[in-house]
C-alpha positions as CSV (number, residue, x, y, z in Angstrom):
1,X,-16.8,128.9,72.6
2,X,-13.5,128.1,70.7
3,X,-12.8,125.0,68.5
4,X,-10.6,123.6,71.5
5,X,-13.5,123.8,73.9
6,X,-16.1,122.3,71.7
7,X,-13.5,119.5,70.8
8,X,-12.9,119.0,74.6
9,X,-16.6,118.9,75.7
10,X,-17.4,116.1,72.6
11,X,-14.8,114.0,74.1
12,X,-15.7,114.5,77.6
13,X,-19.6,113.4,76.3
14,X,-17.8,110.6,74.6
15,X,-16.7,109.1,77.6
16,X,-19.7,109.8,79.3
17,X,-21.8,107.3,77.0
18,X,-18.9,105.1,77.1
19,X,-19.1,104.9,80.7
20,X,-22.7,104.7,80.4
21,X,-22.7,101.8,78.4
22,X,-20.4,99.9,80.8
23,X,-22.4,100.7,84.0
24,X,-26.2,100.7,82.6
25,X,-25.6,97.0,81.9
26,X,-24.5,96.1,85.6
27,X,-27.1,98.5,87.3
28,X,-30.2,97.0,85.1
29,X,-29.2,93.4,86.0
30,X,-29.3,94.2,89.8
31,X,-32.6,95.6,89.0
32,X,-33.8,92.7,87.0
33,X,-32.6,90.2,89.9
34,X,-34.4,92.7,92.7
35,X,-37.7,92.5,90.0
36,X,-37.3,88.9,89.9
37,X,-37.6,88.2,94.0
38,X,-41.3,89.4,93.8
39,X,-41.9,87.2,90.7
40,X,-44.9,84.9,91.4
41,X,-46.6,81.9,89.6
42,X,-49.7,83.9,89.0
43,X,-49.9,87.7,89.4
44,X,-46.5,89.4,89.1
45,X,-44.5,87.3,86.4
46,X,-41.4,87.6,84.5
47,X,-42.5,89.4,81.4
48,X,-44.0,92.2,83.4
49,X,-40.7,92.0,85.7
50,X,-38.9,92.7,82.3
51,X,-40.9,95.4,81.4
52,X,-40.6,96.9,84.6
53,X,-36.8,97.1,84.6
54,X,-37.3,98.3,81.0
55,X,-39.6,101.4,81.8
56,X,-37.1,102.2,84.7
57,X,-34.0,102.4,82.5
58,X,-33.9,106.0,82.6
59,X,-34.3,106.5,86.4
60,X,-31.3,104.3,86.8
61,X,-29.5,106.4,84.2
62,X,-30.2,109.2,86.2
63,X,-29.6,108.1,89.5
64,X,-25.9,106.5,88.5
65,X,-25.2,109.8,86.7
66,X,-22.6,111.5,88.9
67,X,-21.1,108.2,88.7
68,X,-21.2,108.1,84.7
69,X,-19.8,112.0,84.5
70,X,-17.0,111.2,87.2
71,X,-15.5,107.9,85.0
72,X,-16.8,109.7,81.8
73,X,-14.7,112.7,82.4
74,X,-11.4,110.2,83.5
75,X,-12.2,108.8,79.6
76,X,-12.1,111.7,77.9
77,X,-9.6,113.0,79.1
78,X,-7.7,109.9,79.3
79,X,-8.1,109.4,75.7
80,X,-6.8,112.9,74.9
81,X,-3.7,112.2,77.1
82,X,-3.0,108.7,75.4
83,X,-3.4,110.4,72.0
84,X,-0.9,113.7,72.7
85,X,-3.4,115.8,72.2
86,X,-3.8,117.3,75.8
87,X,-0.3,117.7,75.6
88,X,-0.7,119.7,71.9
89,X,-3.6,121.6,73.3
90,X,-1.6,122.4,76.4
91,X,1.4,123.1,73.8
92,X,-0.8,125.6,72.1
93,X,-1.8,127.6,74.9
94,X,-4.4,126.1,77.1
95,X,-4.0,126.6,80.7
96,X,-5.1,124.4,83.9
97,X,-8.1,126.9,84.5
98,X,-8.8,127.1,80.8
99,X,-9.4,123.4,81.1
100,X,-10.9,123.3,84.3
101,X,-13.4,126.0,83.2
102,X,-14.4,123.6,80.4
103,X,-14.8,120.2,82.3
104,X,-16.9,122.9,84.8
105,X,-18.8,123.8,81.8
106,X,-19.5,120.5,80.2
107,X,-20.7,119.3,83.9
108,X,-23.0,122.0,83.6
109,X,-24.8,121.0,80.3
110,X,-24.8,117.2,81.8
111,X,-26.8,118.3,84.7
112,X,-28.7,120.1,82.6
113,X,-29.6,117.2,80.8
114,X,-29.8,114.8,83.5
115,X,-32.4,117.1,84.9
116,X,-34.8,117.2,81.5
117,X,-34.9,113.5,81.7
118,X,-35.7,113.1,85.3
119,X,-38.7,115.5,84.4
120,X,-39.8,114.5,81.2
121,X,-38.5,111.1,80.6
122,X,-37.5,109.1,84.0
123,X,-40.3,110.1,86.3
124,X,-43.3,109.2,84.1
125,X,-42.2,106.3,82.9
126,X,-41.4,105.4,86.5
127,X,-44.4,105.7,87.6
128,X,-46.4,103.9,85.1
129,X,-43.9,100.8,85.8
130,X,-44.9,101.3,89.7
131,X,-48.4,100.9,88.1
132,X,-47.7,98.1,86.3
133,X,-46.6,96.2,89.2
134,X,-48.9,97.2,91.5
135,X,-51.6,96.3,89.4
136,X,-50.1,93.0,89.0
137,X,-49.1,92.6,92.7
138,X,-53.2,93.3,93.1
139,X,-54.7,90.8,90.4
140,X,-55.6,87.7,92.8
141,X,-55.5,84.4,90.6
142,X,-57.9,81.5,91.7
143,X,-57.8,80.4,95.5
144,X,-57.5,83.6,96.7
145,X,-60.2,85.7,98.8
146,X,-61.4,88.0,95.8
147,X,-65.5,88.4,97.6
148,X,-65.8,90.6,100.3
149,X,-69.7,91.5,101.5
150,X,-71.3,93.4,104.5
151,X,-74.8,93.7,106.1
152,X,-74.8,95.5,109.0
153,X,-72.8,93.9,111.6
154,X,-72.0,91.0,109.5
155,X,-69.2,90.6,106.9
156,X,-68.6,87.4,104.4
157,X,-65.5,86.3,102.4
158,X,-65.3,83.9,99.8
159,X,-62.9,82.3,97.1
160,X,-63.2,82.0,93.6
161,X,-65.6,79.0,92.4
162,X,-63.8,75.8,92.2
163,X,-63.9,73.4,89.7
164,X,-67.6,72.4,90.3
165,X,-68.8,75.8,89.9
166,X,-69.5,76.5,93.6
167,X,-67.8,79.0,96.0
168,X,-65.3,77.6,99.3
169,X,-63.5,78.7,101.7
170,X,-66.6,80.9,102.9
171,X,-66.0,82.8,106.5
172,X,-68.8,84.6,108.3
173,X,-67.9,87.3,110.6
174,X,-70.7,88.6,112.9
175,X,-69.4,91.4,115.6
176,X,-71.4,92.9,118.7
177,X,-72.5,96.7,118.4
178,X,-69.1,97.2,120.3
179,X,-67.2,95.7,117.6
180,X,-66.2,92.7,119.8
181,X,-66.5,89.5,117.6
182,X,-69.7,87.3,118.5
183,X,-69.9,84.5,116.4
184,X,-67.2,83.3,113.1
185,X,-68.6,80.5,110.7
186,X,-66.2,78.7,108.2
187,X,-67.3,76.3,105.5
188,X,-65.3,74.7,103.4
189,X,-68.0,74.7,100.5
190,X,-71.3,76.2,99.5
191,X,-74.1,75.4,97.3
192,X,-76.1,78.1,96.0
193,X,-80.2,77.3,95.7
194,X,-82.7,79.0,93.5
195,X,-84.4,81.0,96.4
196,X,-81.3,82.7,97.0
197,X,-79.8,81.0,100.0
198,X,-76.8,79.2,100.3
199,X,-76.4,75.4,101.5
200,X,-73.0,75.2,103.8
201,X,-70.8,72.2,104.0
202,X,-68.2,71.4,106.5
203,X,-69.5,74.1,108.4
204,X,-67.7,74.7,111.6
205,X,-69.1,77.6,113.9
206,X,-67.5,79.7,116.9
207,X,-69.4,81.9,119.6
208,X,-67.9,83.8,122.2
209,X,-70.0,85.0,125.4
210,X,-68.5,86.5,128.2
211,X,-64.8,85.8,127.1
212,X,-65.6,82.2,126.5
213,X,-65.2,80.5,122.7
214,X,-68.0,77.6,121.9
């Protein structure tokens, strides 16, 4: 490779970063506002949003990449126009394919590149912000049903104590062996005794028998 081509393909790269500092920018921002719509007061919150867009910088490098090589290579080779030097270069003995081979050439090593940092670099740390989220998405703050229990045909959920100590918002589900749905119990509160049982309040119960609800 001559000094022509080397000096060609650092320009062409030049505009590439130039262009990728102009779009990253925009295309994180739509990222961050997407991030923000599941941002919750508990759970999945801003900080983590931020992180998440952070972590998932290189994926949107490498999806917007034909994008950044396609104004990158207009750049460069803009730059070499404005500064006469395509003209020397074309002056001196460079021909149209001489210059086509090297913009085929430096597309080449940016594939090249974009591809080692979609492997090694974009995907994992993709993933780990999917993690992230999810994991936040998943952590249920107070008032939500975080108790689920079973015996036999019977399943219970509850919410997180309240304020007193004591569990609400308890359901009772009890199903026939055909997994038709016998009887449902809500209370609104519970108070746990010393022998084990539990003390319902507000209790309102439902039975169904032969398609009819009591």
């Amino acid at each position: 490779m001559g000094i022509i081509e080397r000096y060609l393909i650092r320009y062409l790269f030049f505009g590439c970063a130039a262009s990728a500092a102009l779009l990253l920018p925009v295309f994180s921002t739509f990222n961050l506002m997407s991030q923000l719509e599941d941002v919750t007061a508990s759970g999945y919150r801003w900080p983590q949003a931020l992180l998440v867009v952070v972590m998932t910088v290189p994926r949107t490098l490498v999806d917007i990449g034909p994008f950044i090589a396609l104004l990158g290579g207009i750049t460069g080779l803009g730059l070499l126009a404005k500064n006469q030097q395509l003209t020397a270069m074309r002056s001196a003995g460079l021909s149209v394919c001489a210059l086509g081979r090297v913009m085929l050439l430096a597309g080449a090593m940016a594939a090249v590149i974009s591809a080692a940092v979609d492997q090694w670099i974009a995907a994992p740390l993709q993933q780990q912000a999917l993690v992230i989220k999810a994991r936040a998405q998943t952590d249920l703050p107070e008032g939500k049903n975080t108790l689920w229990a079973r015996r036999n045909n019977q399943f219970v959920t509850l919410r997180y104590p309240d304020a007193a100590g004591e569990p609400f918002d308890i359901e009772i589900f009890i199903y026939n062996p055909d997994f038709t749905l016998n009887r449902y119990c809500y209370a609104r509160t519970a108070t746990p005794e010393k022998n084990g049982f539990w003390t319902l309040h507000q209790l309102t119960r439902k039975q169904w028998r032969q398609g009819q609800e009591t």
